[in-house]
C-alpha positions, 0 to 999 in steps of 0.5 A, spaced: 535 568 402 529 566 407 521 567 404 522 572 410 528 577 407 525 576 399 518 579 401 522 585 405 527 586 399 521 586 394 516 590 397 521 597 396 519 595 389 512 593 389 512 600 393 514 603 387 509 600 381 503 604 379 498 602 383 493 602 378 497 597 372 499 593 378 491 591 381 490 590 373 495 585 372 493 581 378 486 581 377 488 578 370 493 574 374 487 572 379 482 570 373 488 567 369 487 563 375 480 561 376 478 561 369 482 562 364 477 562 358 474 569 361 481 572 361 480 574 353 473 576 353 474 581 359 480 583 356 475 586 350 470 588 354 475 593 358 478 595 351 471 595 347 468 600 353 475 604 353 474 605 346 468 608 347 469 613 352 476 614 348 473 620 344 470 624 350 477 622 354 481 626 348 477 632 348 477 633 355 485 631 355 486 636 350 483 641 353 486 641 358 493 641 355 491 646 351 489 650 357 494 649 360 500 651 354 496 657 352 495 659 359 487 659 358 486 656 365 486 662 369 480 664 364 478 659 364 477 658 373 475 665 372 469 664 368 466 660 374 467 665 379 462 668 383 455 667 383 455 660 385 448 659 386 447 661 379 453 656 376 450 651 380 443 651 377 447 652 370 452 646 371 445 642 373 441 644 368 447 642 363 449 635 365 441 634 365 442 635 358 449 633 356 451 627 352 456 624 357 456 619 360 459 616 367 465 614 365 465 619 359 464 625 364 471 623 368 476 626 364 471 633 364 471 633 371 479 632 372 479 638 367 475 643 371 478 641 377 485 642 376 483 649 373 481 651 379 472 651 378 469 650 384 467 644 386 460 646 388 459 647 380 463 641 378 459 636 384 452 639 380 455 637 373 458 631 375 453 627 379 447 631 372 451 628 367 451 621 367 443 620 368 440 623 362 442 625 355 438 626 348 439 619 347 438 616 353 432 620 353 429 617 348 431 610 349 427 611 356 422 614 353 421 608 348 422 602 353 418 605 360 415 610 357 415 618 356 413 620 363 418 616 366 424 619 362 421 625 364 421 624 371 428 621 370 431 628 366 429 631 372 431 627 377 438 628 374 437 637 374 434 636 381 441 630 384 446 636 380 442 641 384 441 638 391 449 635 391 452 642 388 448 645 394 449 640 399 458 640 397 457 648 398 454 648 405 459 642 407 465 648 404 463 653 408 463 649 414 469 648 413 469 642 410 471 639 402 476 645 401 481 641 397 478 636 393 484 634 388 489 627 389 496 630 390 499 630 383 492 629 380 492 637 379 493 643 382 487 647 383 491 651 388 496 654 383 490 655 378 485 659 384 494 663 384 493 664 377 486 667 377 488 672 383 495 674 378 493 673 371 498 673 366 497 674 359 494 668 354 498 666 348 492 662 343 497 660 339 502 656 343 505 652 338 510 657 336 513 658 342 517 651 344 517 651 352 509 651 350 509 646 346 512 641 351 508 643 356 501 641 352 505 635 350 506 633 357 500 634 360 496 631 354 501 624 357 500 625 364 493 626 364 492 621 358 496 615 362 493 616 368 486 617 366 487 610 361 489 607 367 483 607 372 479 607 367 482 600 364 482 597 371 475 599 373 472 597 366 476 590 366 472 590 373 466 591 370 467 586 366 466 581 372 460 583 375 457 582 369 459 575 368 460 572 375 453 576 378 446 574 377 442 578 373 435 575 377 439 576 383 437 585 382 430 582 382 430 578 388 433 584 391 428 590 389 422 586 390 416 589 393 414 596 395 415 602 399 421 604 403 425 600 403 425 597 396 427 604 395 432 604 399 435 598 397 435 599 390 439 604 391 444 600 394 444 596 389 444 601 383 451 603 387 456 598 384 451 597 379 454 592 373 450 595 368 450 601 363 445 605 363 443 603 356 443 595 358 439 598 365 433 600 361 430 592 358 433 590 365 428 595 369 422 595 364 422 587 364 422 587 372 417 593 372 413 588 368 413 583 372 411 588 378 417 591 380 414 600 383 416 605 378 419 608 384 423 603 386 425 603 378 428 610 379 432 610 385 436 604 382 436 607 375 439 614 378 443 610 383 447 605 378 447 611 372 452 616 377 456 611 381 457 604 378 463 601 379 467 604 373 464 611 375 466 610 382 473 607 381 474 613 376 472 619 383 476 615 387 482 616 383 481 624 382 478 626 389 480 625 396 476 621 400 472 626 404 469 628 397 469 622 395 464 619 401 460 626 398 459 624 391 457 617 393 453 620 399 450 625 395 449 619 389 445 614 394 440 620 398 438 623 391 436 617 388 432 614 394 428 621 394 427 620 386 424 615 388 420 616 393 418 623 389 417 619 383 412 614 387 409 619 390 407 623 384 406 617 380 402 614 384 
């Protein structure tokens, strides 16, 4: 069989492999490769930061499970209709204040949008979470200062305010209107189920088809989560071995605008957590680094580092995706050109 023919008859069958275990086999594959000492310290990088979110995955897993075979989700899409300038302020202000983070929101997020919430609400929430929560409050506070954790927390509120708007006006022109991957969710069916609402059944676990039912969403929900996220921690793990600390230094150097600008940038794909971030942005605050230029990269890189957006990627479609990284990139640079103008 001619090279030509066997690529032809493979690649039906590589067609059918899950794209997200088939990219991690040959990121591993690559690294086997070109550095095969790094194999098994990335391997427990990727499983210590899963086992990290796992608790927050397994809440969320469970809850939409649960959801699901109680028939819960029509209450649950109905309690986030109408309003939807309050739910926005509300969803805002709760991820501000919540103890998720990035990656730890994902598994929420994918819940609530296959129960059918409105996306402007979940956009406020998702792109809040994940800046500030009570410990990352006080870490702030401790390494760059009250003021600045301050600032920050309300950075977070105000990011949630301006992307939950900014996705409403963007839906009413017409645009965002079905946010979901096709087999991801079905936000459809839930907005269905709100319109005819069938009665609950809390204790599902006496009825057989509802037990089936919540055991195979908690399977389908948990393995397709596990497997992006597994793929984009492993991924993670290579930015921060193989990128330069100093080389964030050389790039947000200066002040102004466009320091700013490229912070945020940079903070995008940003290979640091936000708890590792801190001693990064103090020491380069010290060494002259603009307060300002500190939040728009502490902003950028808490809502979407490479985990986070691997993860939106694989929920949402690309229009919503481009909104969430759009709106993520334009928050942070106007927190930080806000955070130096006050602060100067």
């Amino acid at each position: 069989m001619t090279t030509q023919a066997l690529s032809l008859s493979l690649w039906p069958r590589l067609k059918r492999l899950d794209r997200a275990w088939l990219a991690t086999a040959l990121v591993l594959a690559a690294l086997a490769v070109l550095d095969r000492a790094q194999v098994l310290p990335s391997l427990r990088f990727a499983a210590d930061a899963y086992l990290g979110t796992v608790v927050y995955l397994a809440l969320a897993v469970g809850m939409a499970a649960y959801a699901k075979a109680t028939g819960a989700d029509a209450l649950i899409a109905r309690a986030f209709t109408g309003h939807i300038a309050l739910m926005i302020g509300l969803a805002a202000l709760a991820g501000g204040l919540s103890p998720f983070c990035s990656c730890g929101v994902i598994p929420l997020i994918a819940a609530l949008l296959a129960m059918g919430v409105p996306l402007p609400a979940v956009m406020a929430f998702w792109l809040s979470s994940p800046i500030m929560d009570p410990s990352m409050f006080m870490l702030t506070a401790g390494t760059l200062g009250l003021p600045f954790a301050v600032a920050k927390t309300a950075a977070a509120i105000g990011l949630g305010l301006f992307g939950g708007f900014g996705t409403l006006a963007l839906q009413r022109a017409g645009l965002l209107t079905d946010p979901l991957r096709p087999g991801v969710g079905n936000g459809g069916c839930a907005a269905r189920s709100v319109r005819d609402p069938k009665p609950v059944f809390w204790p599902f676990w006496r009825d057989a088809d509802r037990r089936r039912a919540f055991g195979k969403e908690m399977l389908a929900s948990g393995l397709f989560l596990t497997k992006w996220l597994v793929l984009a921690f492993l991924l993670e793990s290579l930015m921060v071995t193989y990128v330069p600390a100093d080389l964030v230094a050389r790039l947000t150097g200066g002040e102004g605008v466009l320091p700013v600008v490229t912070a945020a940038l940079v903070g995008v794909p940003a290979y640091l957590n936000g708890y590792a971030a801190l001693p990064l942005a103090a020491g380069l605050m010290d060494q002259g680094m603009a307060p300002s230029v500190a939040m728009a990269f502490l902003v950028a890189g808490g809502v979407s580092s490479l985990p986070a957006a691997i993860a939106v990627w694989a929920l949402v479609r690309k229009p919503v995706f481009g909104a969430y990284m759009g709106f993520a990139l334009a928050g942070a640079v106007l927190a930080g050109l806000i955070f130096g103008l006050v602060a100067g």
